[in-house]
N, C-alpha and C positions, 0 to 999 in steps of 0.2 A: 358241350355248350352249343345252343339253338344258332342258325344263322340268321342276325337280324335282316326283316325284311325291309328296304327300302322303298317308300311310293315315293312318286314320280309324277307331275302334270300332264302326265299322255292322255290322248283320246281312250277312250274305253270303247269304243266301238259300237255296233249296233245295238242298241237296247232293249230287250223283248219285256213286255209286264206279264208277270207270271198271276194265274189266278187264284184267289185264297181259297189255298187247299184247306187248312185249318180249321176244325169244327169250334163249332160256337160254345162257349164257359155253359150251355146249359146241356149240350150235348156229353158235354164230359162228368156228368154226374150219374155215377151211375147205381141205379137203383134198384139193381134184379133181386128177387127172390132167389136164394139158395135151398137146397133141399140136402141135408147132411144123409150120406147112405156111407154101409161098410162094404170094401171091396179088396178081395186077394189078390194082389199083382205078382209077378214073375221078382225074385229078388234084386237078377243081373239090372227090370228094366227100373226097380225103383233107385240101386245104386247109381246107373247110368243119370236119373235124373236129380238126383241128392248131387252130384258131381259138378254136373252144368250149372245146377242153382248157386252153388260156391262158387264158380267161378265170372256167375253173374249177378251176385250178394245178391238174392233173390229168394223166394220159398220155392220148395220140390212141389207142395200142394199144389199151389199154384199156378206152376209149368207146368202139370198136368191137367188141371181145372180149364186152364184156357187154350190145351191142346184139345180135348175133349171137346170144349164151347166153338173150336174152331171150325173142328168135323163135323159138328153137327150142323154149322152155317150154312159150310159146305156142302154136303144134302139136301138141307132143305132148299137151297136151290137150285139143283137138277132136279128135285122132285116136283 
């Protein structure tokens, strides 16, 4: 069983306003073009990633698709 928290009327202390980190409802649409290709992977790393995706109810596709989308970010900005 959870311990109930109890509030209290205390001062809360200094207050900082945080800035909206948050992107905007049009930012969040996203609209790339995909390009379906066929590619051989190593078995151990597609099991490694079938694994993580069950344990994050997710697709394996996926967690590769956007590891891939990540590296590539990542280049093209030290390039």
């Amino acid at each position: 069983m959870r311990k109930r928290t109890r509030y209290t009327d205390e001062p809360l202390g200094e207050l900082v306003v945080t800035k909206d980190f948050l992107p905007r409802p049009e930012e969040l649409v996203l609209k790339e073009e995909n390009v379906k290709i066929t590619i051989s992977l190593n078995k151990s790393s597609v099991d490694f990633f079938k694994k993580k995706a069950r344990e994050h109810h997710t697709s394996y596709q996926k967690m590769i698709r956007r590891l891939i989308d990540w590296y590539a970010s990542q280049q093209q900005k030290s390039a």
